[in-house]
C-alpha positions in Angstrom: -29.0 1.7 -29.2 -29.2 2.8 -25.5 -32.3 0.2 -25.3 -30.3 -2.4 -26.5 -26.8 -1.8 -24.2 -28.8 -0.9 -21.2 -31.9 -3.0 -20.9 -32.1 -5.8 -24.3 -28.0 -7.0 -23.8 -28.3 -7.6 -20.6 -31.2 -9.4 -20.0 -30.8 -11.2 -23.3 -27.2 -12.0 -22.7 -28.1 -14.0 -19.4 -30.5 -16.2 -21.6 -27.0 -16.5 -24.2 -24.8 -17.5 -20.8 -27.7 -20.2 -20.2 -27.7 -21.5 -23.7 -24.1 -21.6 -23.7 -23.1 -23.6 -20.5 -25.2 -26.4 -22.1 -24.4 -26.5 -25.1 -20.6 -26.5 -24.5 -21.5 -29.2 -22.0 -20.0 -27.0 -19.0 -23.3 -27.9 -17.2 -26.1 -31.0 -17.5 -29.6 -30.4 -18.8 -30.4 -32.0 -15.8 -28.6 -29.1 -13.8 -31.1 -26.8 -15.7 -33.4 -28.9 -14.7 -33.2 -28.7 -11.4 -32.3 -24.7 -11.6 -35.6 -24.2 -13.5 -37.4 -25.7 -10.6 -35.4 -23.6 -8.2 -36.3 -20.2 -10.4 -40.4 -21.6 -10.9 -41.0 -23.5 -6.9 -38.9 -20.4 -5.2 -37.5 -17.8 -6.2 -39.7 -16.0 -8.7 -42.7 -17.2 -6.3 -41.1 -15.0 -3.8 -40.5 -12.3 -6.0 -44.4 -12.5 -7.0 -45.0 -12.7 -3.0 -42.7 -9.4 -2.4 -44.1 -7.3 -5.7 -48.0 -8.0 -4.5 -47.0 -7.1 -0.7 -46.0 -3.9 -1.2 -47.3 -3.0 -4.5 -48.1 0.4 -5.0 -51.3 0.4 -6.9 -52.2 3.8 -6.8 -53.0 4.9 -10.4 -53.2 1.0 -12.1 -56.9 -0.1 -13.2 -56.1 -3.8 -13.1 -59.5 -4.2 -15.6 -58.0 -2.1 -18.3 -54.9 -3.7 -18.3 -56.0 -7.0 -18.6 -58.8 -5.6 -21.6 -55.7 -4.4 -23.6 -53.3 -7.1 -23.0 -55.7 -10.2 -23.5 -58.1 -8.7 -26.1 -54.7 -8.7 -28.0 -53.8 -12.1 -26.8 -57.1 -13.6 -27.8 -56.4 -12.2 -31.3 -53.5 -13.7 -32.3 -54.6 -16.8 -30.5 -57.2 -17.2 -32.8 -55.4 -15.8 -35.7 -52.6 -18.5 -34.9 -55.2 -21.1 -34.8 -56.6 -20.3 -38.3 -53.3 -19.7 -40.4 -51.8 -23.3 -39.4 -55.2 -24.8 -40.1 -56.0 -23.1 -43.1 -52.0 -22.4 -44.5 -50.6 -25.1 -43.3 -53.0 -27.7 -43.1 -52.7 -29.1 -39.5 -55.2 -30.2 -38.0 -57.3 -29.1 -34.8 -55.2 -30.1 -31.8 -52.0 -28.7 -33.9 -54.2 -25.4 -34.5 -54.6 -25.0 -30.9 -51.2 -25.8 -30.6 -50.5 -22.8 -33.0 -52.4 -20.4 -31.4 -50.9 -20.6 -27.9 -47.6 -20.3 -29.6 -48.7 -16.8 -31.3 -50.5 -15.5 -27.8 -48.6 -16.9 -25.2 -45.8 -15.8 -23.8 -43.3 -16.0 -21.4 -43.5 -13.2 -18.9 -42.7 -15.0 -15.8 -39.1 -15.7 -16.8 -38.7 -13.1 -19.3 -41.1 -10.6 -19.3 -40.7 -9.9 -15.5 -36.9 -9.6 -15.5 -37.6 -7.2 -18.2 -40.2 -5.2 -16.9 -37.7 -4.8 -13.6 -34.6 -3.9 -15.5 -36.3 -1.3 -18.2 -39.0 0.3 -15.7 -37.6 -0.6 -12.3 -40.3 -1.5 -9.3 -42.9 0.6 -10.6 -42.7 -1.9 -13.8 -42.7 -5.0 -11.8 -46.3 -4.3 -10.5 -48.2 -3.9 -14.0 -46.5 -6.9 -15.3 -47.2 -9.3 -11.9 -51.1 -8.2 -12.9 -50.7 -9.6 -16.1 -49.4 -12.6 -14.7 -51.8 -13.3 -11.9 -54.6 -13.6 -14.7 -52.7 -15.1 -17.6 -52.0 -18.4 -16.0 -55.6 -18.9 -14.5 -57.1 -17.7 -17.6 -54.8 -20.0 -20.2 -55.6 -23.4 -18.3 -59.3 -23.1 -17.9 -59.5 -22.2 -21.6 -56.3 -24.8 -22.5 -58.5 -27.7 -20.8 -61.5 -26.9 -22.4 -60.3 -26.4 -26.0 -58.3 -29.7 -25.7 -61.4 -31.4 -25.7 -63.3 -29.6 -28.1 -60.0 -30.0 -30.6 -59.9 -33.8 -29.8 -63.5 -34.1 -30.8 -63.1 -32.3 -34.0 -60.0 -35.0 -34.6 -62.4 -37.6 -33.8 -59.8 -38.7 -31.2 -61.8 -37.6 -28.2 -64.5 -39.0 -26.5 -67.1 -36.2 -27.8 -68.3 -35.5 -23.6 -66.9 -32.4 -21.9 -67.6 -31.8 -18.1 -67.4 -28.4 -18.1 -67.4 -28.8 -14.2 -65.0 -31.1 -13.9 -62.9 -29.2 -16.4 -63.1 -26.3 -13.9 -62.6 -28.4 -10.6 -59.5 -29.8 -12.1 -57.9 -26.4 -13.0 -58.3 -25.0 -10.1 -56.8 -27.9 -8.1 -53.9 -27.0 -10.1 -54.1 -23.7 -9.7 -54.5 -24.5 -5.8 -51.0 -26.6 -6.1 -49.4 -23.6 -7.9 -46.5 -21.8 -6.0 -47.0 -18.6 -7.8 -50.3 -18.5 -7.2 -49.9 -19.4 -4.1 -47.8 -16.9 -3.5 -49.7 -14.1 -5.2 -52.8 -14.8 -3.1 -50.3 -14.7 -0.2 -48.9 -11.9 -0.9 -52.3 -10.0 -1.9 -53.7 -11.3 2.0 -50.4 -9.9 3.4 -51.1 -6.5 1.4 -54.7 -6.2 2.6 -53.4 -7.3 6.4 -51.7 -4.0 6.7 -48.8 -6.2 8.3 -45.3 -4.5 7.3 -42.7 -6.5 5.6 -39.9 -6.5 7.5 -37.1 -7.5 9.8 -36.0 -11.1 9.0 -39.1 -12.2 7.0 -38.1 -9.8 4.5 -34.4 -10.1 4.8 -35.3 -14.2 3.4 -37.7 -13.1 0.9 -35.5 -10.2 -0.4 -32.0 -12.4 -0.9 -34.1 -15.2 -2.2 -36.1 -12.9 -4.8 -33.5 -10.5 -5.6 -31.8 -13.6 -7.3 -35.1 -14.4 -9.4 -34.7 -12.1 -12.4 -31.0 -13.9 -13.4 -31.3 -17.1 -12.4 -34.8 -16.9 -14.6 -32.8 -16.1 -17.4 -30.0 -18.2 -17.3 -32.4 -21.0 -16.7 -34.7 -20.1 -19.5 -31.3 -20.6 -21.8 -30.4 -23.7 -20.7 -33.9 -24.8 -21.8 -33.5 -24.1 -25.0 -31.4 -27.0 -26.0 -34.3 -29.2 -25.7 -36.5 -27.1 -27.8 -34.3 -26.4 -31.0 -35.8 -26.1 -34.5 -37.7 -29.6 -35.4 -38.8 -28.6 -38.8 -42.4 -26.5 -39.4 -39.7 -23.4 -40.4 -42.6 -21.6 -42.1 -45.3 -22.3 -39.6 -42.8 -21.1 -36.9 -41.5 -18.4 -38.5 -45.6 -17.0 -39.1 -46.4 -17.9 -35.6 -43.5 -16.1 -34.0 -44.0 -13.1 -36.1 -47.9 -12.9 -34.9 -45.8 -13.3 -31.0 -43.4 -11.0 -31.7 -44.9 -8.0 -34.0 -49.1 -7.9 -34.2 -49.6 -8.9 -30.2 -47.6 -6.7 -29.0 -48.8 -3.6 -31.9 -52.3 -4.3 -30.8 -52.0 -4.4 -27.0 -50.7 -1.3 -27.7 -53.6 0.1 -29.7 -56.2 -1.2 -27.4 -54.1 0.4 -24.4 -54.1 3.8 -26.2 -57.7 3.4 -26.9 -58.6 2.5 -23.2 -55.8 5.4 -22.4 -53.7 3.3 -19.6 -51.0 5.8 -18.3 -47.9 5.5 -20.1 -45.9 3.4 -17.7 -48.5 1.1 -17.7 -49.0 0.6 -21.1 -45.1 0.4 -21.8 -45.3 -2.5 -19.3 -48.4 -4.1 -22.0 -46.4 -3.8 -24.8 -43.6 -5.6 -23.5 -45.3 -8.5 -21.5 -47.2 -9.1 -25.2 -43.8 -8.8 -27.0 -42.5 -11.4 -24.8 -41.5 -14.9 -26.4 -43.7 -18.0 -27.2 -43.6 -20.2 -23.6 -43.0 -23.3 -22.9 -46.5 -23.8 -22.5 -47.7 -25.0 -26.1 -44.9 -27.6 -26.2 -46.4 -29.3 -23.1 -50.1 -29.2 -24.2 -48.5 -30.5 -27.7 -46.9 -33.6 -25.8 -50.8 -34.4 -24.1 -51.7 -34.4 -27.8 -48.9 -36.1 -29.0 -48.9 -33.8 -31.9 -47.3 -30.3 -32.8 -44.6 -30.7 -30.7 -41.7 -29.4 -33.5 -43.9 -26.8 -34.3 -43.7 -25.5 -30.8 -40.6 -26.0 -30.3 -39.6 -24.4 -33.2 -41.5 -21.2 -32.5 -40.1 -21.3 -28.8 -37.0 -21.0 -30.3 -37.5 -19.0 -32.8 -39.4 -16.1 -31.1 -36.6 -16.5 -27.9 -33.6 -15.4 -30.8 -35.9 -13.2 -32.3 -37.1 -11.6 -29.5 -33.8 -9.9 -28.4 -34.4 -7.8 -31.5 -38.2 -7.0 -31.1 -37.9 -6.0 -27.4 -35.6 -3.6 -28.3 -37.7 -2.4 -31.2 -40.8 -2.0 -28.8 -38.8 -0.1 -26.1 -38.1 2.2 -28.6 -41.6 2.6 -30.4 -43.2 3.0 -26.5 -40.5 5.8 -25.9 -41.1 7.4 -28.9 -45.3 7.3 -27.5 
């Protein structure tokens, strides 16, 4: 219960306020809009920028980290994959669809603010590791899966440039403020240059406002998810999100023996909800979009309960 008051309320609750200004139609979607692009263009940039600057990394084997967290990630994406092709009977592009639903999640809007409130700053470090990978990682193999899927839908046109795959995502990637500001804040690290005086007085008010505004921001995008049908589907998908991801990335981080706060910060980032991530490469296919959307939804609602349940099964470690 003191997980739940203390850490899961809160941070959960902020999602609720967001959900609730729009649906009451206190605030546009086109205000969350623009407060989503606030929270992803600035603010949690900045927060990245601040984390990486003075990260502490004494003690963290970035390698081991990423081993448990995306061994467990590639797992469910491919078990994701196979249950909606085989179960369900959808097709290849809704299958890849599926299987970033069940592996990817959203720990730069939630699973930071989380790792921050339940584990403080030495949290925030572990979980900005995950992050700096999982993006970079997710779009290479997103944009060269997309046309392997299209093939096998007979939809594509059967060539991939692997190359041109690669240039393209890390153009992107290039163009991508949190990366950006990761790399920025990795040079600033390495530069020995102290953060302070009235750089850090900017970055500080601006990041220090990330975490909630995040939140409140992921709510109000919820009303544009919503369930849209595919309640079974969803309901599988979220529970390979919300249960086996993060149970395995804490086997495999047992196994490689990552120290405990480190491992509590795994757990969590896996236990984080389905992003909004599937739902945009479902609109390039123009298929799976309601099953996204419902297992965004879904595993959001759901996941105020299975935090809290892993906060407690990592304590009890």
């Amino acid at each position: 219960m003191g997980h739940f008051l203390e850490i899961v309320l809160p941070v959960f609750g902020l999602i609720g306020v967001g959900a609730a200004v729009t649906q009451t139609n206190l605030l546009k979607n086109s205000t969350g809009d623009a407060l989503a692009d606030f929270v992803f263009l600035v603010a949690i940039p900045l927060l990245v920028f601040r984390i990486v600057a003075t990260a502490d990394l004494a003690g963290i084997s970035a390698w081991r980290l990423w081993l448990s967290f995306f061994v467990a990630f590639a797992v469910c994406w491919v078990a994701g994959t196979i249950l909606t092709r085989r179960i369900f009977g959808r097709d290849a592009r809704a299958g890849l669809v599926a299987g970033l639903c069940a592996g990817y999640g959203n720990t730069t809007l939630i699973g930071l603010p989380l790792a921050i409130t339940a584990f403080g700053r030495d949290g925030s470090v572990p979980m900005a590791i995950i992050i700096a990978v999982q993006l970079p990682l997710m779009m290479t193999a997103v944009a060269l899966l997309m046309v392997r899927a299209e093939r096998q839908d007979g939809v594509g046109s059967g060539h991939v440039d692997a190359a041109a795959v690669v240039i393209s995502v890390a153009k992107d990637l290039a163009r991508n403020p949190i990366v950006v500001c990761l790399a920025a804040g990795a040079v600033w690290r390495f530069s020995g240059i102290p953060l302070v005086g009235l750089p850090a007085d900017l970055v500080n008010r601006l990041a220090d406002v990330a975490s909630p505004l995040a939140l409140v921001a992921t709510g109000m995008s919820l009303r544009k998810y919503g369930i849209h049908g595919n309640i079974g589907a969803g309901f599988a998908l979220t529970l390979l999100k919300l249960l086996a991801m993060p149970a395995l990335a804490l086997v495999f981080a047992r196994l490689i023996g990552l120290p405990p706060t480190v491992t509590k910060v795994a757990v969590i980032a896996a236990a984080c909800p389905t992003g909004v991530t599937p739902f945009l490469v479902a609109g390039r296919f123009r298929t799976g979009e309601g099953l996204a959307s419902t297992t965004i939804t879904m595993s959001t609602v759901l996941a105020v309960l299975s935090v809290a349940l892993w906060l407690k099964v990592v304590d009890w470690l």
